[in-house]
C-alpha positions as CSV (number, residue, x, y, z in Angstrom):
1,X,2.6,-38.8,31.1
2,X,5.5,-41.3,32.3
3,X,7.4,-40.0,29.7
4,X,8.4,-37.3,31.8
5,X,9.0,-39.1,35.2
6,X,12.4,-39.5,36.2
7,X,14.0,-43.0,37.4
8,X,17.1,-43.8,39.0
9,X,19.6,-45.7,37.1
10,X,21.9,-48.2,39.1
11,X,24.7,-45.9,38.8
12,X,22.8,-43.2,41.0
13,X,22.1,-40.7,38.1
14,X,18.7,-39.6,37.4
15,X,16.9,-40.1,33.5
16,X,14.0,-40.1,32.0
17,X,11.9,-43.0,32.4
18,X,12.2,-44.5,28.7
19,X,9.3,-47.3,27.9
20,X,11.1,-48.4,24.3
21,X,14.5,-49.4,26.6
22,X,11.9,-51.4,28.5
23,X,10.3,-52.8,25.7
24,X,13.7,-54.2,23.6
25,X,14.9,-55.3,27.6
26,X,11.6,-57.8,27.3
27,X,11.7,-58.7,23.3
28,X,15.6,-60.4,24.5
29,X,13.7,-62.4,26.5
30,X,12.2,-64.1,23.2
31,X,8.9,-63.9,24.8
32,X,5.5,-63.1,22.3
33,X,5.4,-59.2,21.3
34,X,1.6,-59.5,22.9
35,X,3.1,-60.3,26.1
36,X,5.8,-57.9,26.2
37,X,3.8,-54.4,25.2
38,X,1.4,-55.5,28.0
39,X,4.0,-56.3,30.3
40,X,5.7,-52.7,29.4
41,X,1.9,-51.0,29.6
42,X,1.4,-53.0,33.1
43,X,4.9,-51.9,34.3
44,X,4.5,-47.8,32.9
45,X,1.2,-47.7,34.6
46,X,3.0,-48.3,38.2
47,X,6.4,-46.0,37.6
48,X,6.8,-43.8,40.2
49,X,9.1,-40.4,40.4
50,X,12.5,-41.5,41.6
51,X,11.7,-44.8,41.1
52,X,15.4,-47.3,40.7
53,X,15.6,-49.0,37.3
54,X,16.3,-52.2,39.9
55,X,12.7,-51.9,40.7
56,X,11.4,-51.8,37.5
57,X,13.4,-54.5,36.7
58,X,11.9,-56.8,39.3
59,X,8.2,-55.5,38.8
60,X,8.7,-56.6,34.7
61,X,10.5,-60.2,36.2
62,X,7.9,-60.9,38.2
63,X,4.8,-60.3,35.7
64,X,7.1,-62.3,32.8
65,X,7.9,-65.0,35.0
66,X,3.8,-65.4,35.6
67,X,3.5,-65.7,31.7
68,X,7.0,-68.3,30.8
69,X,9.7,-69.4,33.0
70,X,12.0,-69.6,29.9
71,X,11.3,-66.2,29.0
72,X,12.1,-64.9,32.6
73,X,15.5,-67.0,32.7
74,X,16.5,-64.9,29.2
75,X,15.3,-61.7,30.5
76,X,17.3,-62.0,34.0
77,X,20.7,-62.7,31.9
78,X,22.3,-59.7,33.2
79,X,21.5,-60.7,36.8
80,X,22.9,-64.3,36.4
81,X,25.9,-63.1,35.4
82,X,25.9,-60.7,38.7
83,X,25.4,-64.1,40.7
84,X,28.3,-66.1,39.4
85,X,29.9,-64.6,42.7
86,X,31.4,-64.1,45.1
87,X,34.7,-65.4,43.4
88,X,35.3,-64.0,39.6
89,X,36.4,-67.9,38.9
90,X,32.9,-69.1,37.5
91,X,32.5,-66.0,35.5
92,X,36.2,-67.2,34.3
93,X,35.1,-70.7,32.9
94,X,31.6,-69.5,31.3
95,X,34.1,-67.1,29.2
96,X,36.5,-70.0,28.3
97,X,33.4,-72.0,27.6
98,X,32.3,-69.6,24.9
99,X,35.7,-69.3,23.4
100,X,35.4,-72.7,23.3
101,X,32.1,-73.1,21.8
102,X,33.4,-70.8,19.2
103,X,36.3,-73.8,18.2
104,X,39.1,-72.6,20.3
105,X,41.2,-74.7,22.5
106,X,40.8,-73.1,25.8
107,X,42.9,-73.6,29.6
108,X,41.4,-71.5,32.8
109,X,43.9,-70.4,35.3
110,X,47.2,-71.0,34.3
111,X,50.4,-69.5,35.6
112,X,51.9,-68.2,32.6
113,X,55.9,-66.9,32.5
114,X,56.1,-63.8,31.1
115,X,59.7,-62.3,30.0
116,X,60.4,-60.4,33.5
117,X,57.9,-62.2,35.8
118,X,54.8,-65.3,36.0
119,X,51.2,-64.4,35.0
120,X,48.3,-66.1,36.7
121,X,46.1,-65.9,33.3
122,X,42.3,-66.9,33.8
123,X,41.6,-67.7,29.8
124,X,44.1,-68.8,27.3
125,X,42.6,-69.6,24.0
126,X,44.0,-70.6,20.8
127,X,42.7,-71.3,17.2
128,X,44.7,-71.6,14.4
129,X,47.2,-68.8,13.9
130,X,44.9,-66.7,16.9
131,X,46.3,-67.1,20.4
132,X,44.4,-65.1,23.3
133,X,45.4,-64.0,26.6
134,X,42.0,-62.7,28.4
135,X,41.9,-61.2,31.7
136,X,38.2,-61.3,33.4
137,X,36.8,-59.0,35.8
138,X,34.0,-59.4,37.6
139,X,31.3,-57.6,39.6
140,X,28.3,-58.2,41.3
141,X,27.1,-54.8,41.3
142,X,25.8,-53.2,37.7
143,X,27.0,-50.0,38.8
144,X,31.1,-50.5,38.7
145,X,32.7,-50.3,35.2
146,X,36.0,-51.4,33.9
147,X,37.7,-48.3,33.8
148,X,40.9,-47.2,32.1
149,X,43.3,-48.5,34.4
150,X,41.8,-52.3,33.8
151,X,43.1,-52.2,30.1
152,X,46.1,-50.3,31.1
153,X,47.4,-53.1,33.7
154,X,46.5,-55.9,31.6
155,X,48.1,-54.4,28.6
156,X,51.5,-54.4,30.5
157,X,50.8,-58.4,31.6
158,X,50.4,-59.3,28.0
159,X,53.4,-57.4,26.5
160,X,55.2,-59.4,29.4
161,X,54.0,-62.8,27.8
162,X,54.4,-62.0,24.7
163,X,57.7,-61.5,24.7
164,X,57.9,-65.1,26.2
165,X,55.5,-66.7,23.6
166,X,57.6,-65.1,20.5
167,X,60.5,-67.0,21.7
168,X,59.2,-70.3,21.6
169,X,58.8,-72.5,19.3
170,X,55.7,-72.7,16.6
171,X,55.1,-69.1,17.6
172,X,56.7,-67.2,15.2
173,X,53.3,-67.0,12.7
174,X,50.9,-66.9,15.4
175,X,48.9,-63.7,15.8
176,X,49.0,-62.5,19.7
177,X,46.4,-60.7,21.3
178,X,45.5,-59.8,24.7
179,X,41.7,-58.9,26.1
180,X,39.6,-58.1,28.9
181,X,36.2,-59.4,29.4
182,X,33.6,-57.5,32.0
183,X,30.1,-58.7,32.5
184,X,29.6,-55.0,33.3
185,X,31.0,-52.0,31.1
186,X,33.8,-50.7,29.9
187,X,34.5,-46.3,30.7
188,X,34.3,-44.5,27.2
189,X,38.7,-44.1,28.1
190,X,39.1,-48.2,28.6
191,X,37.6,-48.6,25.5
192,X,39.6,-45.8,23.5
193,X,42.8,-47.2,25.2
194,X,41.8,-51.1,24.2
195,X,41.2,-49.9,20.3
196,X,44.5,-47.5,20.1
197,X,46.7,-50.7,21.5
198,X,44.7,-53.1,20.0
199,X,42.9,-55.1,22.9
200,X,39.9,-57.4,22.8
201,X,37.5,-55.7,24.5
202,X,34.1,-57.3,25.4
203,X,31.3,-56.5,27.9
204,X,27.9,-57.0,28.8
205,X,27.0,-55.1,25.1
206,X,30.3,-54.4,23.5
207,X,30.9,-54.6,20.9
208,X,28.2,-54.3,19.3
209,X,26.2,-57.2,18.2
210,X,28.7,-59.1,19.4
211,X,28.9,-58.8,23.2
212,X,28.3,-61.3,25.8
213,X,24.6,-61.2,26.3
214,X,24.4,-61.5,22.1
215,X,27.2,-64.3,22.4
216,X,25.1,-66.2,25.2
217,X,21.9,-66.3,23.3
218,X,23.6,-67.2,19.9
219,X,25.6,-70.2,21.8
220,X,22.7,-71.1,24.8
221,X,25.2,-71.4,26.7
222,X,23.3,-69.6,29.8
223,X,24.5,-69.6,33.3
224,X,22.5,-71.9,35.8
225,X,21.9,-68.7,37.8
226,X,19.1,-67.6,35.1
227,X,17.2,-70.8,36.3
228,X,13.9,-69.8,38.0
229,X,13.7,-73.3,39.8
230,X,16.0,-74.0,41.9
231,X,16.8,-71.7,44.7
232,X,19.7,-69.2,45.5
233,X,21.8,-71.9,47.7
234,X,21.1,-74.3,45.3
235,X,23.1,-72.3,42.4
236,X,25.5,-72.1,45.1
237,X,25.9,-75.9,45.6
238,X,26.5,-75.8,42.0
239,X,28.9,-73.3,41.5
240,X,31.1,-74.5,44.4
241,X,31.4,-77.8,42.3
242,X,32.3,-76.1,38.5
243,X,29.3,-75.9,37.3
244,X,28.0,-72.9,35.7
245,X,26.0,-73.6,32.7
246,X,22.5,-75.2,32.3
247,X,24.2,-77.3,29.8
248,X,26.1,-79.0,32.6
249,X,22.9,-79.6,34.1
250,X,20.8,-80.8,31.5
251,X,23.7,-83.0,30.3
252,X,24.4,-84.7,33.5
253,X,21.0,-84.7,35.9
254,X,22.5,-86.9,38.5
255,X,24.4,-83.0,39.8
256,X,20.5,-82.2,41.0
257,X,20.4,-85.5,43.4
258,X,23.9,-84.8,44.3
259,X,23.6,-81.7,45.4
260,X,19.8,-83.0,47.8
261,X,17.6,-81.7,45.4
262,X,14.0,-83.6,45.5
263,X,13.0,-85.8,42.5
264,X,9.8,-84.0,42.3
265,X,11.4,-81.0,41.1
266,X,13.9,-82.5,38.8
267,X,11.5,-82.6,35.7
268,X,10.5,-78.6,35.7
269,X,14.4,-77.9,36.8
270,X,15.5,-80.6,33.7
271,X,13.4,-79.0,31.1
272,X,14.2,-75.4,31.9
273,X,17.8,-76.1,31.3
274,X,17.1,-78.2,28.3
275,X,15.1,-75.1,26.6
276,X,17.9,-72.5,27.7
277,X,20.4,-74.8,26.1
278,X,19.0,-74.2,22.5
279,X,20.9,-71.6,20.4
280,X,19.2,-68.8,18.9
């Protein structure tokens, strides 16, 4: 019956309502398959015609976050990213921090002189003979995508360093690359012009296997916004001091008295970040 009903997706358009997207949303969560297919028969049973995706989304939150904390922290991902906000700047270190994890040497905002003009450049990384100039862009709403002009602009700003970086020295074997990263999407023409002039593209779930929701759950190197326990202002607090991963937290738990956070709570808040922290 449901298979016919239509919902509305965040970026206004109308499909199908489509239990098996539902389904492999919940599995990422890591949570037991007896949970999620009655989760997904709970959530089927209340669709509605016209009903938003968003809705959905909370109604299948709600019900997982009943059943595990943990698995509700992996399943809101996508949203934590969306709360990194307002400023694109924590969004900025949670990339370097996985360029990093991945045995690069990393710097965050740095004013970089390119060949005709300076660069503010928000990730530099470098690992042996790779060297990375990454441009992020964030949103907090689901529904805007990097279009073409994104890869376009920052395609011009890297041409512009590189010209600088080949002149200096210890450069001249090094293998230059500039990138974007989105924690939305990238247009089907941003990601055409990114492979034809050979950009690093990476989104929410490009590429493939090897976007930033794969990349987070291989690394656990989750935002503190997944957290379930501790509230809205609270991630604020946080984020206004540079911190953005529960691996901050767990590894320094004097940020949760710091920030007036009641002892009684530290223990649940502690252990959640402790669990999100193991790689997959």
């Amino acid at each position: 019956m449901n298979k016919s009903v239509l919902v509305k997706k965040y970026s206004g358009e109308y499909q199908a309502f489509d239990i098996n997207k539902l389904i492999n949303s919940l599995r990422r969560s890591r949570a037991d398959e007896n949970i999620v297919q009655e989760i997904a028969r709970k959530v089927q049973g209340q669709i509605e015609e016209g009903m938003t995706t968003k809705k959905i989304y909370q109604m299948a939150f709600k019900m997982l976050k009943s059943r595990s904390r943990i698995s509700a922290s992996k399943y809101k991902l996508k949203k934590a990213l969306m709360e990194l906000g307002p400023s694109g700047f924590p969004f900025e270190k949670l990339v370097g921090k996985l360029f990093a994890y991945e045995g690069y040497t990393i710097k965050v905002g740095v004013i970089v002189q390119g060949n005709c003009v300076q660069h503010e450049i928000d990730v530099i990384a470098q690992k042996e003979e790779k060297h990375y100039m990454i441009e992020c862009k964030y949103h907090s709403d689901q529904g805007r995508f990097c279009n073409v002009k994104i890869p376009l602009y920052i395609h011009s700003r890297f041409l512009d360093v590189e010209k600088q970086w080949e002149h200096q020295k210890g450069h001249e074997t090094k293998s230059h690359q500039g990138g974007v990263y989105t924690n939305t999407r990238f247009t089907t023409d941003a990601i055409q012009y990114g492979k034809c002039v050979g950009l690093l593209l990476t989104s929410w779930d490009y590429p493939i296997g090897n976007g930033l929701k794969d990349r987070i759950d291989k690394s656990g190197l989750h935002p503190l916004t997944a957290l379930t326990t501790i509230t809205k202002a609270e991630k604020t607090k946080l984020l206004d001091k540079g911190i953005v991963l529960c691996k901050e937290l767990h590894e320094n738990p004097a940020l949760l008295e710091q920030i007036g956070i009641d002892k009684k709570r530290h223990k649940k808040i502690l252990e959640d970040s402790e669990a999100l922290c193991k790689s997959t």
